[in-house]
C-alpha positions as CSV (number, residue, x, y, z in Angstrom):
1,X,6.1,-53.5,23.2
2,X,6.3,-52.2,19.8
3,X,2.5,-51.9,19.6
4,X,3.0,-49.4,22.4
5,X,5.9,-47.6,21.2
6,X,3.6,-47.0,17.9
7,X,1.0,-45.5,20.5
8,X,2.9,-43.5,22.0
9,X,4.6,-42.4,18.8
10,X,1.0,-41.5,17.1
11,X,-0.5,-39.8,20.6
12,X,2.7,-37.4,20.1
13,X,2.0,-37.4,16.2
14,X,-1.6,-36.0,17.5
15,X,-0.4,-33.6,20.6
16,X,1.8,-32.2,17.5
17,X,-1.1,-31.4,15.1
18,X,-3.2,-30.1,17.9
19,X,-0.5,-27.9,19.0
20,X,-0.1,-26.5,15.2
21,X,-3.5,-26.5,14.8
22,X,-4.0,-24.0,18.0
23,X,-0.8,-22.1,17.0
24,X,-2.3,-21.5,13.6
25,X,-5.8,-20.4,14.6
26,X,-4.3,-18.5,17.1
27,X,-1.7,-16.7,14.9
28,X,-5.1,-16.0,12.4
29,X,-6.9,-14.6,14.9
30,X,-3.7,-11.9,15.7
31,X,-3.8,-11.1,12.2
32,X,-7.8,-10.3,12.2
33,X,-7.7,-8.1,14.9
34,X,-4.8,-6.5,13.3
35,X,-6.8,-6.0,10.5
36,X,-9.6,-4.5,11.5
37,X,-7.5,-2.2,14.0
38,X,-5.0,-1.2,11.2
39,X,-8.0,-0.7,8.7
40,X,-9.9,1.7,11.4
41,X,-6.6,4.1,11.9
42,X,-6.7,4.0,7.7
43,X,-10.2,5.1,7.6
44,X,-9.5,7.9,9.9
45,X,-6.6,8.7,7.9
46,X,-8.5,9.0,4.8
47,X,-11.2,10.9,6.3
48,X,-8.1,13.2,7.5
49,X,-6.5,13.7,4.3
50,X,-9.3,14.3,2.3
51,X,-10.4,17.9,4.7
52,X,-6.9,18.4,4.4
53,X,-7.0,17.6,0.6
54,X,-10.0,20.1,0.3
55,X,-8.8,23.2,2.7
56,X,-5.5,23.3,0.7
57,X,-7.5,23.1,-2.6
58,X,-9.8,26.0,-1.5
59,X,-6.7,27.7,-0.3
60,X,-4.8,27.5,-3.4
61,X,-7.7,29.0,-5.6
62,X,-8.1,31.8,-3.5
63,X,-4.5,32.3,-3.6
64,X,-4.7,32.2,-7.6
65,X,-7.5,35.0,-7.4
66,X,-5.1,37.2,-5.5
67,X,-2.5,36.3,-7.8
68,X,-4.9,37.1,-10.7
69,X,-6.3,40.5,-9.0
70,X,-2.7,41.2,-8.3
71,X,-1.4,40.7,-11.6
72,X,-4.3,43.2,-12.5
73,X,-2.9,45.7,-10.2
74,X,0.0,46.2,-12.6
75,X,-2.2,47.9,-15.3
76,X,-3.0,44.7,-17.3
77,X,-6.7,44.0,-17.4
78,X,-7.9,41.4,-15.4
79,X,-9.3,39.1,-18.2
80,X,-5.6,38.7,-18.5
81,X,-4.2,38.3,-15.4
82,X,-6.5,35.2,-14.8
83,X,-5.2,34.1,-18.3
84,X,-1.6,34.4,-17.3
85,X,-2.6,32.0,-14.3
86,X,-4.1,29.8,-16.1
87,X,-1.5,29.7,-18.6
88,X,0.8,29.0,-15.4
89,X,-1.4,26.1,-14.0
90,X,-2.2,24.7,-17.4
91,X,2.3,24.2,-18.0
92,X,2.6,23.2,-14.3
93,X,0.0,20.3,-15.0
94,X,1.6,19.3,-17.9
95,X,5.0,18.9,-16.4
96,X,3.5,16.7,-13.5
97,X,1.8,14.5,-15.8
98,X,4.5,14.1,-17.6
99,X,6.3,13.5,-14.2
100,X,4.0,11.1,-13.2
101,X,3.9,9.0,-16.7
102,X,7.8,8.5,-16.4
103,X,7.7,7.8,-13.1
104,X,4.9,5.0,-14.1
105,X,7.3,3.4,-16.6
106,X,10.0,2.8,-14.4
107,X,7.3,0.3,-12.3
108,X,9.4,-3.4,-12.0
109,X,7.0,-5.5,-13.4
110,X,8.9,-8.4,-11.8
111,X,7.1,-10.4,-9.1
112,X,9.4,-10.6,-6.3
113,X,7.2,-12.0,-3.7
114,X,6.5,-15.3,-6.0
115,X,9.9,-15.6,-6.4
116,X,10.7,-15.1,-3.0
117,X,7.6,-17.6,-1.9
118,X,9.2,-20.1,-4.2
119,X,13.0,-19.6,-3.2
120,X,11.3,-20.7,0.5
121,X,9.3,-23.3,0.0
122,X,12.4,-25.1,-2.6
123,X,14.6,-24.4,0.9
124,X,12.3,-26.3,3.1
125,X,12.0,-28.8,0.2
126,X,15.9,-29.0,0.4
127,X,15.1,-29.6,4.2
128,X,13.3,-32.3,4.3
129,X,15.2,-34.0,1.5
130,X,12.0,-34.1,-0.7
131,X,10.8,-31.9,-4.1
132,X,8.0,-29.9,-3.9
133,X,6.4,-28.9,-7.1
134,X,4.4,-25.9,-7.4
């Protein structure tokens, strides 16, 4: 009888695993083809910004040209109206680097999904009444 009862006990131990086992591969496949369909609509995405990227560059240096011939307009040579813009574009640079450096610094160096990885796993090791060591 007991024999039995440990047969029955170890087939369900077995329908278990293979149950997990398909869940798991099944779950891994989902997250392939997620992948690969995620990572196709990036790629387009790049592709997209970079002509955008590149029409608004063109467009903004023949918008500094007008602003340089324009400049020129007002009796000032032209030598020096393309200096003034350059002078422009060399502080506005500056200030977004600068921009960009403090915004840098302010980066949490903290690792919140270990900490968050380890907070679950000492949770389920609260669970099941056991320590798990990492």
């Amino acid at each position: 009888m007991e024999e039995e009862s440990n047969q029955k006990f170890s087939s369900m131990i077995d329908s278990l695993s293979e149950d997990v086992s398909a869940l798991v591969r099944e779950h891994v496949e989902l997250a392939k083809s997620e992948i690969i369909e995620n990572t196709k609509r990036v790629g387009n995405s790049l592709w997209a910004f970079l002509f955008a990227g590149l029409f608004v560059s063109m467009a903004t240096v023949f918008t500094l040209f007008a602003l340089a011939y324009g400049i020129s307009t007002r009796g000032v040579p032209v030598w020096v109206g393309f200096l003034i813009v350059s002078g422009i574009m060399l502080v506005l640079g500056i200030c977004f680097f600068v921009f960009a450096k403090t915004q840098l610094r302010k980066i949490g160096r903290k690792n919140r999904t270990g900490e968050s990885l380890k907070s679950t796993v000492e949770a389920f090791a609260d669970l099941a009444g056991k320590t798990i060591e990492l």
